[in-house]
NURO-749224 format. One record per residue (C-alpha): residue number from 1; residue in three letters; chain; x, y, z. Coordinates in nm, 4 decimals. Example, Ala and Ser with C-alpha at 12.3 -4.5 7.8 and 13.67 -1.06 7.14 Angstrom:
BEGIN
1  ALA  A  1.2300  -0.4500  0.7800
2  SER  A  1.3670  -0.1060  0.7140
REM end
This chain:
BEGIN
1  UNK  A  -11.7639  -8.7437  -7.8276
2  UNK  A  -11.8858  -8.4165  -8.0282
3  UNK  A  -12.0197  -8.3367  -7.6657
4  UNK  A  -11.6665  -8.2988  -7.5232
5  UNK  A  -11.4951  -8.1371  -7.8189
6  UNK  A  -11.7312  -7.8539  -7.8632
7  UNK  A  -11.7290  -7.8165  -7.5085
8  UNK  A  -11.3881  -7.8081  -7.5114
9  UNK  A  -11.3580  -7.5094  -7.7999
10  UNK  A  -11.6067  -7.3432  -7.5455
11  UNK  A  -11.3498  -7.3708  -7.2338
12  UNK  A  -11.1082  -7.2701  -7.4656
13  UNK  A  -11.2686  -6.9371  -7.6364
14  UNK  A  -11.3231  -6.8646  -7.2756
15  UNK  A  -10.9702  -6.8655  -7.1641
16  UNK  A  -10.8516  -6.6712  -7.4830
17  UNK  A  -11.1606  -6.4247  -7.3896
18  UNK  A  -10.9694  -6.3908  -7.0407
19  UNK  A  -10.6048  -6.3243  -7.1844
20  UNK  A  -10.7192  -6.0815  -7.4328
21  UNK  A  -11.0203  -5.8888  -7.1438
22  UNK  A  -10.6557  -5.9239  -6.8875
23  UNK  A  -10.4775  -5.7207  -7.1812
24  UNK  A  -10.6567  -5.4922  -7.3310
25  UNK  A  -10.9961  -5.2845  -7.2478
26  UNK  A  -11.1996  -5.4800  -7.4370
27  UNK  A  -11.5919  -5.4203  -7.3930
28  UNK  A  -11.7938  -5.7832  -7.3291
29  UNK  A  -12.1359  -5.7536  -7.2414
30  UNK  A  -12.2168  -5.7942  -6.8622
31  UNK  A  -12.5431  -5.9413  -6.9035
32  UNK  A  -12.4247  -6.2170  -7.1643
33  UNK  A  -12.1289  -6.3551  -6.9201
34  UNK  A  -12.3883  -6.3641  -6.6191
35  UNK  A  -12.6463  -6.5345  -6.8435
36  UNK  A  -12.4051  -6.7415  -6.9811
37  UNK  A  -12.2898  -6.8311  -6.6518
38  UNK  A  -12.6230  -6.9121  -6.5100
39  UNK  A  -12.7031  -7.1111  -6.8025
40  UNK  A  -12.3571  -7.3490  -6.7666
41  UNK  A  -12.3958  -7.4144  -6.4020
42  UNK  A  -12.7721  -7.5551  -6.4753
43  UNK  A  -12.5547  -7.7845  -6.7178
44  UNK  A  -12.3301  -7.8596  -6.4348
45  UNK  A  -12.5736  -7.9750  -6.1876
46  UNK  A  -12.7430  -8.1422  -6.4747
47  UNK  A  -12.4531  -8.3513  -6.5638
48  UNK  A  -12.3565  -8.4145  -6.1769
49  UNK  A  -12.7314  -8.5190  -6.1415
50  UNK  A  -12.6887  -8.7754  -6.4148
51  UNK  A  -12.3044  -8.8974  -6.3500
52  UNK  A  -12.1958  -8.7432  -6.6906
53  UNK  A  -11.8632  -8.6819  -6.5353
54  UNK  A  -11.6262  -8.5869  -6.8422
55  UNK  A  -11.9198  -8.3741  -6.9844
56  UNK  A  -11.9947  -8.2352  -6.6365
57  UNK  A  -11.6228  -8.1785  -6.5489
58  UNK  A  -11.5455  -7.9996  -6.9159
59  UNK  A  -11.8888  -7.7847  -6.7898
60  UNK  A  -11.7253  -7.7283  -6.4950
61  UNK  A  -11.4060  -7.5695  -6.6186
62  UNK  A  -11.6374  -7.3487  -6.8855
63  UNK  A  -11.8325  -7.2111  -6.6230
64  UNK  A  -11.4809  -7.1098  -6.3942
65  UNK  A  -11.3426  -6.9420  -6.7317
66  UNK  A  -11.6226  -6.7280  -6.7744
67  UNK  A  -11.6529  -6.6512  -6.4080
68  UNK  A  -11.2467  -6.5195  -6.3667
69  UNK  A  -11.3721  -6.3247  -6.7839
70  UNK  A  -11.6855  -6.1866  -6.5460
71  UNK  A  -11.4437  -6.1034  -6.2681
72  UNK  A  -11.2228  -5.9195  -6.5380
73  UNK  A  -11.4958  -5.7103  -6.6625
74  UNK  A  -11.6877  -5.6105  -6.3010
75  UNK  A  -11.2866  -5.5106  -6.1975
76  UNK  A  -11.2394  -5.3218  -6.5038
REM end
């Protein structure tokens, strides 16, 4: 259960990274997001690989945030 909610605060810092990167030029390090990303989609094959589906799905959804926040930051 501690699994999913501090997952969740992750998804969720993610989106409010996006809103704030779609609004203002805010600097984010390149390197971190990719790193970041790389790092979550191991978790997401992990979790697939072992049928942790709410962990893996939560994963999931951290993993598109910070790929639309990388997105952001290459456009900008």
């Amino acid at each position: 259960m501690l699994t999913n909610i501090g997952l969740s605060l992750i998804v969720l810092a993610w989106i409010f990274q996006l809103f704030v990167s779609l609004k203002k030029k805010q600097k984010l390090s390149l390197g971190f997001v990719i790193v970041y990303s790389i790092g979550v989609l191991f978790l997401v094959i992990d979790g697939f690989g072992q049928t942790l589906n709410t962990v893996t799905i939560i994963n999931l959804l951290s993993l598109l945030a910070s790929l639309a926040v990388l997105g952001v930051v290459i456009k900008k």
